[in-house]
C-alpha positions as CSV (number, residue, x, y, z in Angstrom):
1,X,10.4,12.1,6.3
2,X,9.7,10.9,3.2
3,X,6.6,9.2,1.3
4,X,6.9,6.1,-0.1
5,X,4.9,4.2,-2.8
6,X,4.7,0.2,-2.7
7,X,3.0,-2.3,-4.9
8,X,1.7,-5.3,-3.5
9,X,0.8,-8.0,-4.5
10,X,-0.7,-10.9,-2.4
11,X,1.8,-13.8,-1.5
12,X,2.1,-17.6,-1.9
13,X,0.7,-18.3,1.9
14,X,-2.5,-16.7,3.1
15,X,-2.1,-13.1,4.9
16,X,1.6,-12.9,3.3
17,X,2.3,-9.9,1.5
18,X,4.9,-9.2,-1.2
19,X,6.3,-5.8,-1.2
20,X,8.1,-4.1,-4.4
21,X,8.9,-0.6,-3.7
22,X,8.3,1.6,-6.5
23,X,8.9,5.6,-5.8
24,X,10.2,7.6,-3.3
25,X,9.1,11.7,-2.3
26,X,9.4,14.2,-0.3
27,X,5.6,15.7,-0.7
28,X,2.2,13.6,-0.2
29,X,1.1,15.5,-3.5
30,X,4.0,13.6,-5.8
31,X,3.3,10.8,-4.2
32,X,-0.5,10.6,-4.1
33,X,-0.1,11.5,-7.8
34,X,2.2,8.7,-8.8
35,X,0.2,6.4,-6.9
36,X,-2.8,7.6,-9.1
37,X,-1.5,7.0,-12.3
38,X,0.2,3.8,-11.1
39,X,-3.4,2.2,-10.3
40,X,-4.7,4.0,-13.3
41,X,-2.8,1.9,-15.5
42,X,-2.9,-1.4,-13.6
43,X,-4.7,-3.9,-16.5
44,X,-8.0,-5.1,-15.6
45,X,-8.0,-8.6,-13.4
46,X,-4.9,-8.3,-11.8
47,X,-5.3,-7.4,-7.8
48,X,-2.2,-5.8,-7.2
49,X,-2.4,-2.5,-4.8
50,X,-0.1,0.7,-4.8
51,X,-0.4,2.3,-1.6
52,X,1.9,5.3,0.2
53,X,3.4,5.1,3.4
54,X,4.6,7.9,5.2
55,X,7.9,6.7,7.2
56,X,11.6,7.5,8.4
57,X,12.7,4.8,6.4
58,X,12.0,1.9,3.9
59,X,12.2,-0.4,6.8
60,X,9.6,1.1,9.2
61,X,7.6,1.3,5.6
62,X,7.4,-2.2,4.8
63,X,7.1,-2.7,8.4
64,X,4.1,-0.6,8.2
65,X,2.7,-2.4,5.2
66,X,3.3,-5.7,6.5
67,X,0.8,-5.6,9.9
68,X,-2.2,-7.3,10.1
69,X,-4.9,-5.4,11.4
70,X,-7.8,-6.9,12.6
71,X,-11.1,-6.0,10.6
72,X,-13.3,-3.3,12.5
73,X,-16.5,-4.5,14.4
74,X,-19.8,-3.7,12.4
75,X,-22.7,-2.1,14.0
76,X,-25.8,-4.0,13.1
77,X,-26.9,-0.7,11.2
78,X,-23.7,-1.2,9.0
79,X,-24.3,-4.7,8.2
């Protein structure tokens, strides 16, 4: 299965995300790399994310990318 690396980007409604999918690999390494250098030269004030996602397809992917996931509970010795 291959990696994929996505930039996103935050969309017009609240919890909407816009997905642009930038690379594709067959090793975490390339990819992990890529997404490196990708964030590395992101300018400074714009919010935009690269992340990788490990999936069968593009599809499952931007399935993957698109969840919401709820925020994890704090402990009160984390707050």
């Amino acid at each position: 299965m291959p990696y994929y690396v996505y930039r996103i980007n935050e969309g017009p409604l609240e919890g909407m995300k816009l997905l642009e999918k930038v690379d594709e690999f067959e090793s975490f390494k390339e990819a992990k790399t890529r997404a490196r250098a990708l964030r590395a030269e992101l300018p400074e004030g714009e919010n935009a994310q690269y992340k990788v996602m490990f999936a069968a397809t593009e599809l499952e992917a931007e399935e993957k990318l698109s969840e919401q996931r709820e925020k994890p509970i704090l402990a009160e010795w984390e707050k």
